[in-house]
N, CA, C and O of each residue as an XYZ file, in Angstrom:
292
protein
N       0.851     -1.180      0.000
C       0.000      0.000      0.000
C       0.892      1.237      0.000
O       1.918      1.141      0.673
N       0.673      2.371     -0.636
C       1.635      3.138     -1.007
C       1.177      4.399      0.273
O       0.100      4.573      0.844
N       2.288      5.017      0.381
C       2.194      6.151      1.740
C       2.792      7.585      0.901
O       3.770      7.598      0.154
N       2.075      8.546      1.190
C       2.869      9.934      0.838
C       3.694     10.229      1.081
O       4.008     10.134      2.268
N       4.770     10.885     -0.026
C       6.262     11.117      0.437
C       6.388     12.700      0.008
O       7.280     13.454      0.396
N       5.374     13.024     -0.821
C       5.787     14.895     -0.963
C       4.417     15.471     -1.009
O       3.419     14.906     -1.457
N       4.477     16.495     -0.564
C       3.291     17.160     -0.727
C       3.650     18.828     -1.979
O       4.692     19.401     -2.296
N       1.655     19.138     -2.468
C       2.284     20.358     -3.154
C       1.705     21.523     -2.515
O       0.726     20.983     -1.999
N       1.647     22.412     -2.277
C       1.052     23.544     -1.351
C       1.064     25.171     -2.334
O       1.787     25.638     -3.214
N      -0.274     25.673     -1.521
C      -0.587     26.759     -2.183
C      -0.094     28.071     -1.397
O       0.079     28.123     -0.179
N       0.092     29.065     -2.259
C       0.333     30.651     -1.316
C      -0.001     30.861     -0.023
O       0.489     31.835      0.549
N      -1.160     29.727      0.874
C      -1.379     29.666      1.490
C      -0.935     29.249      2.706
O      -0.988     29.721      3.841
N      -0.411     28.101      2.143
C       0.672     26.803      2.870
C      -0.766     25.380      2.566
O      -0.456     24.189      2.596
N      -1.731     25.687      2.393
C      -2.622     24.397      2.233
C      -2.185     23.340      1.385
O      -1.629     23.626      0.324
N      -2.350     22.255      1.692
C      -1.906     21.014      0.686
C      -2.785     20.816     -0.511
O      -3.963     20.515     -0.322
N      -2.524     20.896     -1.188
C      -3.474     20.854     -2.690
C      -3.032     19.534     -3.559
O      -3.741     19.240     -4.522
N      -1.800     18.668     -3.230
C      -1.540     17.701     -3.993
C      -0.409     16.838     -3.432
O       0.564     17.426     -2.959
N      -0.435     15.670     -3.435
C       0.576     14.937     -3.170
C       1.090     13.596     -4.169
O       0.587     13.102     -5.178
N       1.858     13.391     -3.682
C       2.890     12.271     -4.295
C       2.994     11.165     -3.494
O       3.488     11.137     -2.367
N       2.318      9.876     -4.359
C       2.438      8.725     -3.319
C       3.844      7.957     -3.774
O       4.368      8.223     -4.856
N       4.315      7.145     -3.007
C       5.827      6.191     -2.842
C       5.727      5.454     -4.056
O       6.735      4.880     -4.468
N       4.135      5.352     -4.996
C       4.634      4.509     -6.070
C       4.593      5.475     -7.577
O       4.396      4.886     -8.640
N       4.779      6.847     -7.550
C       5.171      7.689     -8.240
C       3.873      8.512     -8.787
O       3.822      9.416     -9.621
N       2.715      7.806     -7.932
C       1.470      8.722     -8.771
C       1.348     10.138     -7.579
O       1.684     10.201     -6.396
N       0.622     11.328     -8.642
C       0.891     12.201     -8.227
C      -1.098     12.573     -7.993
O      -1.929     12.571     -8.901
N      -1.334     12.827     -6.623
C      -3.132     13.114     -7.124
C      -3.102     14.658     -6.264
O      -2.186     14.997     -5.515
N      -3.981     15.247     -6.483
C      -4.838     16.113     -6.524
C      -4.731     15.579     -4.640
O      -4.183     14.557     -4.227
N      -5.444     16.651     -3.796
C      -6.140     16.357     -2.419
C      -7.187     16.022     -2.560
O      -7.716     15.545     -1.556
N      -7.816     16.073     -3.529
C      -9.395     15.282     -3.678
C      -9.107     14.328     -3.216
O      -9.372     13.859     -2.109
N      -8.110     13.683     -4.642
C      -8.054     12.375     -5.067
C      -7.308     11.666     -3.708
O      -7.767     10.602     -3.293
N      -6.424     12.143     -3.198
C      -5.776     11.789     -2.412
C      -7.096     11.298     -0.805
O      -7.342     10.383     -0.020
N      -7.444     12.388     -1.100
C      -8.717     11.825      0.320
C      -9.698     10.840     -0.290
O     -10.198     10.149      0.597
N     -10.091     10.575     -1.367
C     -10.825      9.887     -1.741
C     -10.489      8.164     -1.593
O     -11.189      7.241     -1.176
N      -8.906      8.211     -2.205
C      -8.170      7.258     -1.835
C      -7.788      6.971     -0.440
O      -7.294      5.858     -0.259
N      -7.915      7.738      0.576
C      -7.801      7.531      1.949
C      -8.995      7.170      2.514
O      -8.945      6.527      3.562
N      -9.899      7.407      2.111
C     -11.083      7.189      2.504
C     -11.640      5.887      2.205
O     -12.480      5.454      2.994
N     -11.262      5.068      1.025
C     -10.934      3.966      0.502
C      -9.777      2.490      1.432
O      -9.887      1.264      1.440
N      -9.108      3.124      1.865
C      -8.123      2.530      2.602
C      -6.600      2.353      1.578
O      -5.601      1.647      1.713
N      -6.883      3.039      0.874
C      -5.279      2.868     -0.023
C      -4.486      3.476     -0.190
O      -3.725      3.318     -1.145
N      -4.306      4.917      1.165
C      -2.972      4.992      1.607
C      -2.890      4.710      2.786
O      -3.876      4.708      3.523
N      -1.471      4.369      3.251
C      -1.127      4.262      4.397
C      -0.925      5.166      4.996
O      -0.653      6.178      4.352
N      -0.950      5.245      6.264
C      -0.273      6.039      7.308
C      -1.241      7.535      7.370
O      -0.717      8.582      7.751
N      -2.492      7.483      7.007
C      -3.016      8.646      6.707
C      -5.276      8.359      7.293
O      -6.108      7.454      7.344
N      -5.198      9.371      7.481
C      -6.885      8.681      7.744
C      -7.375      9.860      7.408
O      -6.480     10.654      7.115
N      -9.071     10.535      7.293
C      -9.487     11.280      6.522
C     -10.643     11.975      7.862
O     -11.700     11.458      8.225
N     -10.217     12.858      8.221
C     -11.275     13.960      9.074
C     -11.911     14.885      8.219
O     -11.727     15.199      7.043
N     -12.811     15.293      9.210
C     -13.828     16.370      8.751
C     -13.617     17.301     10.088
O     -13.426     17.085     11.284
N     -13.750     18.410      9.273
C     -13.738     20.225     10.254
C     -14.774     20.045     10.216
O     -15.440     19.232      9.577
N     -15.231     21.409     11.473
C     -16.452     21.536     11.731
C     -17.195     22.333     10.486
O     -18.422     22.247     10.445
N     -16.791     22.792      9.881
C     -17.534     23.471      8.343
C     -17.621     22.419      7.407
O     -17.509     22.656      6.204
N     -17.820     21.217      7.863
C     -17.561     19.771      6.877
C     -16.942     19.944      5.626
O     -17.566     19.898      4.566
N     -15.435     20.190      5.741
C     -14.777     19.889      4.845
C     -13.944     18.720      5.282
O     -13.800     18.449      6.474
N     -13.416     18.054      4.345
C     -12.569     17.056      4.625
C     -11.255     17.108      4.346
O     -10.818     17.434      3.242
N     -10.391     16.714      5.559
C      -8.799     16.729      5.160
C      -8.083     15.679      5.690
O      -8.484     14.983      6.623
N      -6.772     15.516      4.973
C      -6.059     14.601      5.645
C      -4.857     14.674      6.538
O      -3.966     15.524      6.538
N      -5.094     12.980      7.758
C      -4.222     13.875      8.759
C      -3.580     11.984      8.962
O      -4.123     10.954      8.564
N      -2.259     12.165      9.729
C      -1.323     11.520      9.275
C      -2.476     10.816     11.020
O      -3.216     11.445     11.777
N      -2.146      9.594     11.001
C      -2.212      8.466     12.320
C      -1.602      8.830     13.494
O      -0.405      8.925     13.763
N      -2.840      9.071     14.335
C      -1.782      9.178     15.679
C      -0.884      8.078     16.296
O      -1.004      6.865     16.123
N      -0.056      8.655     16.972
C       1.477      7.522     16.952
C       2.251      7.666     16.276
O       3.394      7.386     16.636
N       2.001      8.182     14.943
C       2.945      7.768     13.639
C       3.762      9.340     14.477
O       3.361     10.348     15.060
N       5.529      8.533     13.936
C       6.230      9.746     13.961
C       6.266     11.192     13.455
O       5.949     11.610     12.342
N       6.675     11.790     14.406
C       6.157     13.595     14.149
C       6.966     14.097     12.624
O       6.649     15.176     12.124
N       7.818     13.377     12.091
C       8.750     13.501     11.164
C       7.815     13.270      9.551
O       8.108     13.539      8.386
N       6.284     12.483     10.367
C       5.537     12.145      9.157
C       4.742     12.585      9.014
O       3.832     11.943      8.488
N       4.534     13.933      9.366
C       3.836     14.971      9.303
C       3.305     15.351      8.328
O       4.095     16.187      7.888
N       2.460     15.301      7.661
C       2.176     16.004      6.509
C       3.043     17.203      5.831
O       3.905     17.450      4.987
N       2.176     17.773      6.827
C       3.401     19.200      6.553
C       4.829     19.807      6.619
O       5.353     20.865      6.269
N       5.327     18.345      7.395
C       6.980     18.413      7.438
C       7.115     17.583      6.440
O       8.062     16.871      6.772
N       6.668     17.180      5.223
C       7.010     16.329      4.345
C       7.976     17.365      3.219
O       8.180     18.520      3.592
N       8.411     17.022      2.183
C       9.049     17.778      1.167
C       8.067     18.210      0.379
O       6.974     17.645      0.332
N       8.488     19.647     -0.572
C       7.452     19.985     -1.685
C       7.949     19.047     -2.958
O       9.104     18.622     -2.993
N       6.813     18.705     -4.187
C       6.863     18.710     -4.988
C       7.587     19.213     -6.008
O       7.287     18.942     -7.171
């Protein structure tokens, strides 16, 4: 099962796209859609209170696998 290794981010700092370990590159849609699915690892899929949905790395998992401490694109 493939796990995110880069993320791409907007003017904002928001994640808008990532890169999974087996070279595909999706969208954050796609990427939550696929998490929501169970086919990435290390990642699970919340909702804010304005029901949007985002993704947030497993608690436990090392702080190093941070989403947002990941590399850009």
């Amino acid at each position: 099962m493939p796990t995110i290794n880069q993320v791409e981010k907007n003017a904002q700092g928001d994640i808008t796209g990532v890169r999974l370990d087996d070279g595909r590159i999706l969208s954050i849609t796609q990427a939550i859609e696929e998490a929501e699915r169970g086919n990435i690892k290390g990642v699970f899929v919340g909702t804010a209170v304005n029901g949007q949905k985002y993704l947030r790395t497993r608690r436990g998992d090392d702080a190093d696998d941070n989403l947002d401490s990941l590399s850009l694109m």
